[in-house]
N, C-alpha and C positions, 0 to 999 in steps of 0.2 A: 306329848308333854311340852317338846320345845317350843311347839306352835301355840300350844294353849300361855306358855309364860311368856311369849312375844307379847300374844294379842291383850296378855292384862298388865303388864307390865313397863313394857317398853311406849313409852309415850311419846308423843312429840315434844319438839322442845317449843316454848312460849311463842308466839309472834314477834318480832320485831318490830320496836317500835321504828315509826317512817320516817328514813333518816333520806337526805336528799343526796342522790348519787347517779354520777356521768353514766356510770360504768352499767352496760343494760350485759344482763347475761343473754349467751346465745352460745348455741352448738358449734357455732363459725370456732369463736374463741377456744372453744375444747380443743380443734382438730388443729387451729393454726397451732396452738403451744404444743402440739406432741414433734415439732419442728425443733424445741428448743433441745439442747443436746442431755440434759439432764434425765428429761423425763425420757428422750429416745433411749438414753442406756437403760432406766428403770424398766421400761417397758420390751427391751429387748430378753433380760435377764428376766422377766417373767416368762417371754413363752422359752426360752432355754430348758427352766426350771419345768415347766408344764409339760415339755417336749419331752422331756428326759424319763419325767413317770410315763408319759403314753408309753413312746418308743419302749423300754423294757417290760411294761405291761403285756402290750400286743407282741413283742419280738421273743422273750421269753421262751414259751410254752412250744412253737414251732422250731426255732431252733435249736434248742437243747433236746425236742425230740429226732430231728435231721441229724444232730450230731452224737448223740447219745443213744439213743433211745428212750430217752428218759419222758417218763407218763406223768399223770397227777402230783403222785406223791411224791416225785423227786424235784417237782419241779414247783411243789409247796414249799420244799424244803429251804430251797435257792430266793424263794419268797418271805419267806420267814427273816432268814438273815439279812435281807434287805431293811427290812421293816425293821429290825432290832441293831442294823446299823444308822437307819433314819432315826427311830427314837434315841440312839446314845447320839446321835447328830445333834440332835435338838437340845440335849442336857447339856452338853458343850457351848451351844451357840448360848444358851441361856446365863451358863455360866462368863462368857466372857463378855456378853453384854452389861451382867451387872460390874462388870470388873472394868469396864467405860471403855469397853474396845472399841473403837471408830466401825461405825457401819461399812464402811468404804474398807477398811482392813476384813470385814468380814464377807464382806462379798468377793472381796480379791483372793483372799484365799481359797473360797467355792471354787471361784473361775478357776483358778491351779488345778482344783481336785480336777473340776470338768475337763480340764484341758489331759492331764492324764488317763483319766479315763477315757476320754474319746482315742487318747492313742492307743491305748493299750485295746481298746475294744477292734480297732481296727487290724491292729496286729495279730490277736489270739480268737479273733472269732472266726476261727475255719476249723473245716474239718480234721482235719488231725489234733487238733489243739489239746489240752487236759480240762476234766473238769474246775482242778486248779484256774487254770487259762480262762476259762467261759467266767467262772464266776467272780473273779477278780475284778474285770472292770466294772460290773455291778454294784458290787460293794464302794469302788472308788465314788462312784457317781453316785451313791446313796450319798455319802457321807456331805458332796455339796451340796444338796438342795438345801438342809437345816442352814448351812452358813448362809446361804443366800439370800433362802424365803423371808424371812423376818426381818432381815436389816434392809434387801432391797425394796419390800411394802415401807420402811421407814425414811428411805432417800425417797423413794415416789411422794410420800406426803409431804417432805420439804419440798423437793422441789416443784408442788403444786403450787406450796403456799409463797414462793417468791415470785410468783409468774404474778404481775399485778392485776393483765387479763382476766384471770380466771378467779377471779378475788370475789365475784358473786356467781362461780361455776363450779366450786369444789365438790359440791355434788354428781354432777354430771361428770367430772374428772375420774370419780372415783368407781360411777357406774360404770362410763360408755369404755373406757380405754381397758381396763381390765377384761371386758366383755370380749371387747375388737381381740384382744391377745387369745382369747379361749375358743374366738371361731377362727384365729389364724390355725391354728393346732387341728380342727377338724381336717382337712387336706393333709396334713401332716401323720395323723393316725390310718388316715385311710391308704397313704404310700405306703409306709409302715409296715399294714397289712398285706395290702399285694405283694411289697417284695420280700417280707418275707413266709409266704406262702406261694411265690412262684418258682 
């Protein structure tokens, strides 16, 4: 269905009429401006964000079975409440957006969550720990991604659109650099994997 309302749908937008400009787009300009410090924070805070769903995707299931025993259904369980702290994530983010919260207050806040949770994940994921302890930093780390996700795709787009470079490459800004972040992360799932099933 999504495919069939793309393809009747979703149209291009008109030609531009031939307007005379220095500025030749080219892939050079995409990769020189991910140099500039705006879009390197945009682009770091996305694979964070990307990282954070692999890592407890694939870390999950093996180590709550290592330390628990915990099978399927317990460890749907520990899923569920992720997901249902992600979507109250996202009601919040929504709500304070409309409320003209600075994208920059909302990503800084995420980074807090992330930063606690990364401690706390550090501290309580061993074996003796509670399942209290296991699933705490889960939920801390759910709760950033909403703050992040949506305001920091909303700094990425400004600070595409101040790069004067890329003033006839916004497209390719929007493909290639989100793309490069999704195959940084592949080596990152695959470590992931091995350690924790070694």
């Amino acid at each position: 269905i999504l495919f069939t309302a793309t393809f009747l749908f979703l149209k291009n937008p008109p030609p531009k009429q031939s307007v005379t400009s220095t500025a030749e787009p080219a892939d050079a300009n995409v990769w020189e401006a991910i140099t500039h410090f705006e879009l390197l924070i945009s682009m770091t805070n996305f694979f964070f964000v990307n990282f954070n769903l692999t890592f407890y995707a694939a870390a999950i299931p093996p180590v709550a079975f290592h330390a628990f025993g915990w099978g399927t259904v317990a460890v749907s369980k520990v899923l569920a409440a992720q997901a249902a702290v992600l979507f109250s994530g996202m009601v919040v983010a929504f709500i304070l957006s409309l409320t003209k919260v600075p994208d920059m207050q909302l990503i800084q806040a995420g980074n807090v969550f992330f930063t606690i949770g990364g401690i706390l994940n550090y501290y309580f994921w061993k074996t003796e720990s509670t399942p209290l302890q296991f699933v705490l930093p889960i939920l801390i780390n759910a709760l950033a991604v909403p703050l992040i996700g949506p305001a920091n795709r909303s700094q990425f787009t400004k600070a595409v659109h101040k790069r004067p470079d890329l003033e006839n490459s916004h497209g390719k800004s929007y493909k290639h650099i989100p793309i490069t972040i999704a195959l940084l992360n592949t080596p990152a799932r695959i470590c992931t994997v091995i350690n924790t099933q070694a």
